[in-house]
PAZAPA-4460 file (N, C-alpha, C; in steps of 0.05 Angstrom, whole numbers, plus 32768, in hexadecimal, padded with zeros to 4 digits):
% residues 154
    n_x    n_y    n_z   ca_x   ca_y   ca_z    c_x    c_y    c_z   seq   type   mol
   7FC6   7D57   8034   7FAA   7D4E   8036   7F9B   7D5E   8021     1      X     A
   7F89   7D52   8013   7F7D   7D5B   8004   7F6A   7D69   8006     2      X     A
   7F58   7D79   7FF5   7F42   7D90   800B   7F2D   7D7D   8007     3      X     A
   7F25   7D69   8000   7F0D   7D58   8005   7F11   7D4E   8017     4      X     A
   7F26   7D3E   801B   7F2F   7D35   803C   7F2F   7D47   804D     5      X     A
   7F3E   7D64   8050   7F3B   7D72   805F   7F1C   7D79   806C     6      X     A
   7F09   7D75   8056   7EF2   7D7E   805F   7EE2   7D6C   806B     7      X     A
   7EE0   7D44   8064   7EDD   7D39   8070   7EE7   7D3C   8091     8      X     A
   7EFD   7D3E   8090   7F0A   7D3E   80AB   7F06   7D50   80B9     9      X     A
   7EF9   7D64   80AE   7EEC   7D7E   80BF   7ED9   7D7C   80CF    10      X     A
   7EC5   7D72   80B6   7EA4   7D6C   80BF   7EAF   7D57   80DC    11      X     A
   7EBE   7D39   80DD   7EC8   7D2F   80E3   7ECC   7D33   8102    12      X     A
   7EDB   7D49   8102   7EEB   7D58   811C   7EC7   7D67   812D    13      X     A
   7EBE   7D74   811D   7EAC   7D84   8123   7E94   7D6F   812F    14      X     A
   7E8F   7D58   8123   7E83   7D4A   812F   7E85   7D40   814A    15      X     A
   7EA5   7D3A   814A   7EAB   7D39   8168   7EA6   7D48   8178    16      X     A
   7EA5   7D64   8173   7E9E   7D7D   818A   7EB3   7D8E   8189    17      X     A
   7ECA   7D8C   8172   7EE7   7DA5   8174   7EDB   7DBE   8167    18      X     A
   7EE1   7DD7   8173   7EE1   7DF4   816F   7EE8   7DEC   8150    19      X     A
   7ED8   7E04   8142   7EE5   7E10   812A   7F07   7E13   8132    20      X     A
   7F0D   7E27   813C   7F26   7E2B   8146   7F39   7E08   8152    21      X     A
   7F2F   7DF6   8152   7F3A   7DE4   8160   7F44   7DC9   813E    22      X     A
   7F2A   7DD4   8133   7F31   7DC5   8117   7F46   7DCA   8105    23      X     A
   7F40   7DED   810A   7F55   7DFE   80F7   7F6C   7DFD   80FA    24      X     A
   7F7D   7DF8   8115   7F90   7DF3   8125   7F9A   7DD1   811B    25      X     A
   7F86   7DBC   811F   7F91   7DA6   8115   7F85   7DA6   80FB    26      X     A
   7F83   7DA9   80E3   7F8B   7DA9   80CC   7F99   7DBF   80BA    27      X     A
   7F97   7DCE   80BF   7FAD   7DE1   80BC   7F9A   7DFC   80A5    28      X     A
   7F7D   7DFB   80B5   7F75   7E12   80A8   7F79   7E2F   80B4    29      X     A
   7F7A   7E40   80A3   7F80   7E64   80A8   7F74   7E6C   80BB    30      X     A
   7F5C   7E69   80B7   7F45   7E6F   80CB   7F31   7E60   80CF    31      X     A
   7F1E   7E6B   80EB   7F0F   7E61   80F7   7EF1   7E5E   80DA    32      X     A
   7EF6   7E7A   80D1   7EE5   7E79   80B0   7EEA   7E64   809F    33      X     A
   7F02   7E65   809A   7F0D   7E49   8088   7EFD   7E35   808A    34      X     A
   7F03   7E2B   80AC   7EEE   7E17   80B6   7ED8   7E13   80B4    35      X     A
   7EC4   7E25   80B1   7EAD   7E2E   80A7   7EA5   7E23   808E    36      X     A
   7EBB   7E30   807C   7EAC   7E30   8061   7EAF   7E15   8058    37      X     A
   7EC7   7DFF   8063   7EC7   7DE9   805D   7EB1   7DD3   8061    38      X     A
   7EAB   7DDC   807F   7E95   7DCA   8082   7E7F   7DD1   8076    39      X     A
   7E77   7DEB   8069   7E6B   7DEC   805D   7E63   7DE2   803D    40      X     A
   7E77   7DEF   803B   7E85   7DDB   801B   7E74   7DB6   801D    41      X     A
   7E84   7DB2   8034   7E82   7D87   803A   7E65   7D8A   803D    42      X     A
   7E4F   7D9C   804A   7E36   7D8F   804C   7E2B   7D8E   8036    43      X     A
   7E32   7DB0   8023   7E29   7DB1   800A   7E29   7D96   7FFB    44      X     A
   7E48   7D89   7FF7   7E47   7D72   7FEA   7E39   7D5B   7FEB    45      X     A
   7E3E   7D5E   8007   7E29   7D41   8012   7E0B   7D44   8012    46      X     A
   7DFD   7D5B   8010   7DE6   7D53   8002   7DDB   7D60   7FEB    47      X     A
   7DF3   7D63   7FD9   7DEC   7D69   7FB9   7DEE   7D4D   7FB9    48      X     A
   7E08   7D3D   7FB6   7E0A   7D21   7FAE   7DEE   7D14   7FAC    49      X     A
   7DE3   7D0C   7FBD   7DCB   7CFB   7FC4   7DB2   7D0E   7FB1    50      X     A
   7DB7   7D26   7FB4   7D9C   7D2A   7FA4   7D9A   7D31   7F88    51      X     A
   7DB9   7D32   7F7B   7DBA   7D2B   7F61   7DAC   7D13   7F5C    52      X     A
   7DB9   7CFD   7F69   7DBE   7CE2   7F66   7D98   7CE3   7F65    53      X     A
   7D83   7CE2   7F7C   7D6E   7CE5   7F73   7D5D   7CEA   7F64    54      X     A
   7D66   7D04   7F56   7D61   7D18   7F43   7D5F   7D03   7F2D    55      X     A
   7D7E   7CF7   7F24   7D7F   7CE4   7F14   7D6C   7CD2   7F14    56      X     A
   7D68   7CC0   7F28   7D58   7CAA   7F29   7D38   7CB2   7F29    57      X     A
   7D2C   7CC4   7F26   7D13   7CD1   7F2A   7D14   7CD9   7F06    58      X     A
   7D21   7CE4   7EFA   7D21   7CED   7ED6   7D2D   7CD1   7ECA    59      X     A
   7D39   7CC1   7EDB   7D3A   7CA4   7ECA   7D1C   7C97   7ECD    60      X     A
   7D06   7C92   7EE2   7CEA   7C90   7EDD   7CDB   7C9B   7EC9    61      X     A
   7CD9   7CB3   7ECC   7CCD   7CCB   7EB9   7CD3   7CB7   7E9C    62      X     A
   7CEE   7CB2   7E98   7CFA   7CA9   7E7D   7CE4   7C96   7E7F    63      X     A
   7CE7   7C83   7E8C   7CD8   7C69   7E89   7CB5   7C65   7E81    64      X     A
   7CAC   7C78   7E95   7C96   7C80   7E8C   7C8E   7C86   7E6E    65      X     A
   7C9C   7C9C   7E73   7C9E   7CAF   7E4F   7C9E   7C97   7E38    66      X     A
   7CB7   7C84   7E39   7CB5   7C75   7E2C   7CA1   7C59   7E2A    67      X     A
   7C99   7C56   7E3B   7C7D   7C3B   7E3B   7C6A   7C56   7E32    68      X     A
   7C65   7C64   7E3D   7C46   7C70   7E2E   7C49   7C74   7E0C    69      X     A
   7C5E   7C80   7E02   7C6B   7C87   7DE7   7C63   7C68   7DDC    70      X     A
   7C6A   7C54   7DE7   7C67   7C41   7DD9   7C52   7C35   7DD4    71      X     A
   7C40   7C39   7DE6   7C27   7C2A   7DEB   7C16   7C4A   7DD9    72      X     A
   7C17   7C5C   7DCF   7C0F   7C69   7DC3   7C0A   7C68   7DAD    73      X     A
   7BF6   7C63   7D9E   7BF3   7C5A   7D82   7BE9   7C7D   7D74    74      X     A
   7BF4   7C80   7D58   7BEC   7C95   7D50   7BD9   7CA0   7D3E    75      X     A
   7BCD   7C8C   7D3B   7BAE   7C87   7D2B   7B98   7C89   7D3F    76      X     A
   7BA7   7C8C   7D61   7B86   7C8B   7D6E   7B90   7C9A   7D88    77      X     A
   7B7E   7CAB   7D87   7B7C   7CC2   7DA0   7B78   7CBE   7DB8    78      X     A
   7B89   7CBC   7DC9   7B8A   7CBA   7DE3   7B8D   7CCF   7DF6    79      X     A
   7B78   7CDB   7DF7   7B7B   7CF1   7E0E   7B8C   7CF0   7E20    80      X     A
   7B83   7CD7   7E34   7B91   7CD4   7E4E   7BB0   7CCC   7E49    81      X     A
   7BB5   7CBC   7E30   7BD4   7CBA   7E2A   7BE0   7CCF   7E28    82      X     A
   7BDA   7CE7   7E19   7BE2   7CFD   7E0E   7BE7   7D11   7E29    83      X     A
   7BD5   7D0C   7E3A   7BD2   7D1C   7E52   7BF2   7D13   7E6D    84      X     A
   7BED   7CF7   7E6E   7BFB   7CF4   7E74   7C19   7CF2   7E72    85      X     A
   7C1E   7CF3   7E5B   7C37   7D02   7E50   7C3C   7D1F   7E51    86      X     A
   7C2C   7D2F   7E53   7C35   7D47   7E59   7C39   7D45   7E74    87      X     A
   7C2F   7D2D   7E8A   7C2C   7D3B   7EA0   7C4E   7D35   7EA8    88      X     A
   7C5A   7D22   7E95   7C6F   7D10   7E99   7C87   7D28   7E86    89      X     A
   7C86   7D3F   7E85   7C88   7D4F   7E76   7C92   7D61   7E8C    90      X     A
   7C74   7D65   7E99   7C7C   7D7D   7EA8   7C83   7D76   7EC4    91      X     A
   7C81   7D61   7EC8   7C95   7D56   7EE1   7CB2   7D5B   7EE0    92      X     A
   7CB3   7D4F   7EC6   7CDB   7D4D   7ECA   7CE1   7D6B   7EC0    93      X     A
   7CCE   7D83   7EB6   7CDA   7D9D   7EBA   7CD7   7DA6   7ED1    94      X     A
   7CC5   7DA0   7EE2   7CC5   7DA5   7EFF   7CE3   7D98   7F0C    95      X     A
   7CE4   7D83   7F07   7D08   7D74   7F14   7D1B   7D7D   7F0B    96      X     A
   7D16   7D86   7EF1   7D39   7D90   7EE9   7D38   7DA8   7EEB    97      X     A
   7D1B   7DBB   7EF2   7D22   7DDC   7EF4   7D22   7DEB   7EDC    98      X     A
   7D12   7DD8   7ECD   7D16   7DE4   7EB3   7CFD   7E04   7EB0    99      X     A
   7CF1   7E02   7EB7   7CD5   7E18   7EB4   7CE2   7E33   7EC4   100      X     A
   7CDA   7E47   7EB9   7CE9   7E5F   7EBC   7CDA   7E65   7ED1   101      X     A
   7CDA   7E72   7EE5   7CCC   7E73   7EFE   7CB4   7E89   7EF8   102      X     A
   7CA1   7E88   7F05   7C8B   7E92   7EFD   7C8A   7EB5   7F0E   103      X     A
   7C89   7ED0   7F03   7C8D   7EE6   7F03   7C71   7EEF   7F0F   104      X     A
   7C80   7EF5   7F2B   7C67   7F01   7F3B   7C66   7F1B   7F44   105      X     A
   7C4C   7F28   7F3E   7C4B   7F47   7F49   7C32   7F4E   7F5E   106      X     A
   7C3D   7F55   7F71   7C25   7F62   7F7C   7C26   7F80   7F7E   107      X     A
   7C06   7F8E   7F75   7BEE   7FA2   7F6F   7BE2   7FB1   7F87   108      X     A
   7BDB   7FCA   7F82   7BCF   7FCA   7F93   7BB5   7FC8   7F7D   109      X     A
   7BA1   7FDA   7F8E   7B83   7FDC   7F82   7B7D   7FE2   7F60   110      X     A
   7B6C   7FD6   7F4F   7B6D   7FCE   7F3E   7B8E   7FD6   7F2C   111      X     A
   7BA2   7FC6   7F34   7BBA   7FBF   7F2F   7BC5   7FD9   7F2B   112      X     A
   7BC0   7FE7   7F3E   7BD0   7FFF   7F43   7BED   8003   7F55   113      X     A
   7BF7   8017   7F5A   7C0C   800A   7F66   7C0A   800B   7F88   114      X     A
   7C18   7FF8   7F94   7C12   7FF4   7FB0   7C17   8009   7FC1   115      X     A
   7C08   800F   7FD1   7C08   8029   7FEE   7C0D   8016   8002   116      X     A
   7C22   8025   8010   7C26   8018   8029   7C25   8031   803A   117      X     A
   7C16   803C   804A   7C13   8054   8064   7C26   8049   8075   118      X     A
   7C40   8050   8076   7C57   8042   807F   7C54   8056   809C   119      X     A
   7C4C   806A   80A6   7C4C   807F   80B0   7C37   8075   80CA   120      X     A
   7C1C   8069   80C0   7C07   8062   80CB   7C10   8050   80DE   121      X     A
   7C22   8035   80CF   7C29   8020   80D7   7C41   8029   80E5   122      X     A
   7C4C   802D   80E4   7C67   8034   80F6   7C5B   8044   8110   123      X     A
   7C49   8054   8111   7C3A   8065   8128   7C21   804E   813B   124      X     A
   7C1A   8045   812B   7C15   802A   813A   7C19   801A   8146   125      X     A
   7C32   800C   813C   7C44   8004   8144   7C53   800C   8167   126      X     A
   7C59   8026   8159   7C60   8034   8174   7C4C   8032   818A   127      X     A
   7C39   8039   8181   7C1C   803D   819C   7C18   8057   81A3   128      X     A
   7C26   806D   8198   7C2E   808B   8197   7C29   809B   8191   129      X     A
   7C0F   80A7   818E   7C04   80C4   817D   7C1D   80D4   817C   130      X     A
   7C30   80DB   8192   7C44   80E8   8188   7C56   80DF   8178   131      X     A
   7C58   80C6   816F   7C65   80BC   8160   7C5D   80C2   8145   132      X     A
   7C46   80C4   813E   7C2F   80C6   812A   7C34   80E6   8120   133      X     A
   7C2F   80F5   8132   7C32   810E   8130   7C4E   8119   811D   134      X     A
   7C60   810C   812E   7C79   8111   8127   7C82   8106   8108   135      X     A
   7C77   80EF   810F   7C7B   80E8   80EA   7C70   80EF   80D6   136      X     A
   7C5A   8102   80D8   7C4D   810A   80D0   7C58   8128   80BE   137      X     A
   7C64   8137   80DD   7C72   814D   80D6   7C92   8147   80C4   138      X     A
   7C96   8130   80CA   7CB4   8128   80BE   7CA4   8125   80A2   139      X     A
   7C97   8116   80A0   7C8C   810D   8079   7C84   812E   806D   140      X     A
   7C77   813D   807E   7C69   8150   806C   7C85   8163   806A   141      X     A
   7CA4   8166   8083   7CB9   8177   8076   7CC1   816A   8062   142      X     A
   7CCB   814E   8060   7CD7   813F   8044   7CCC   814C   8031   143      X     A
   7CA6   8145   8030   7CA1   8151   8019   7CA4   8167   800D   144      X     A
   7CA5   817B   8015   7CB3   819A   8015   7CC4   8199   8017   145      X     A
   7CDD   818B   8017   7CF3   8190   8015   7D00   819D   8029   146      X     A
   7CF8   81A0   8042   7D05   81AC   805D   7D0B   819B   806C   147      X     A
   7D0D   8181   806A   7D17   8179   8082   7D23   817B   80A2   148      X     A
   7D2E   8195   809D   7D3F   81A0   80B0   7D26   81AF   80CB   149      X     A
   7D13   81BA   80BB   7CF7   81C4   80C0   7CE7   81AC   80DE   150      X     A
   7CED   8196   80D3   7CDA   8186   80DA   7CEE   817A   80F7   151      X     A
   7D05   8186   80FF   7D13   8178   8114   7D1A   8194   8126   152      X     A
   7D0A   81A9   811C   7D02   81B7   8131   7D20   81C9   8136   153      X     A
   7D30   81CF   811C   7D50   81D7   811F   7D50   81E7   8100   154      X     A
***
């Protein structure tokens, strides 16, 4: 059996209601994992297939577009809204095919300095615990001195 068949016949089995272990047993995979990764594998396929296939049929429009406006575009006379709308036909199908490099985000703190988090505050909070507060308190100030050992009371 082939492993595309095998994996049909997985999904297959699994649909019926058989254990990982009950598939692996009738088709002759290693493990209950095996089983796993196959069906995983088969869903993967089954919905890349279809959304290639869309993908396609969505940049074959784009084409169509692209090409009636190009045509109907004369170059002796300025058409804003033609011109516009070709870019927009532009940046659609780099939006579909993933073409635009993803946009690089940072967050700042106050005038783009770097971020404070009072991790100490919030964690004592959290707790509901002045002694909790206390204690982390005395733990941050041995770290910072370099005693650690200081701060656990040993």
């Amino acid at each position: 059996m082939e492993k595309l068949d095998r994996q049909r016949k997985a999904v297959e089995l699994r649909i019926m209601g058989l254990t990982y272990r009950q598939i692996a047993e009738k088709l002759g995979y290693k493990s209950t994992s095996s089983v796993q990764k196959a069906l995983q594998a088969a869903i993967r396929k089954t919905l890349q297939e279809p959304t290639d296939e869309l993908r396609a049929m969505e940049s074959a429009k784009l084409d169509f577009i692209w090409k009636g406006m190009l045509s109907n575009l004369q170059a002796d006379k300025l058409d804003y809204k033609a011109w516009e709308m070709l870019l927009r036909v532009m940046n659609r199908r780099a939006a579909l095919l993933g073409l635009d490099m993803p946009a690089r985000r940072e967050i700042s703190g106050p005038d783009g300095g770097p971020l404070r988090i009072d991790w100490r505050a919030q964690l004592a909070s959290a707790l509901g615990d002045d002694r909790a507060a206390d204690a982390l308190d005395k733990l941050a100030e041995a770290i910072d001195d370099g005693g650690a050992d200081d701060a656990s009371g040993g």
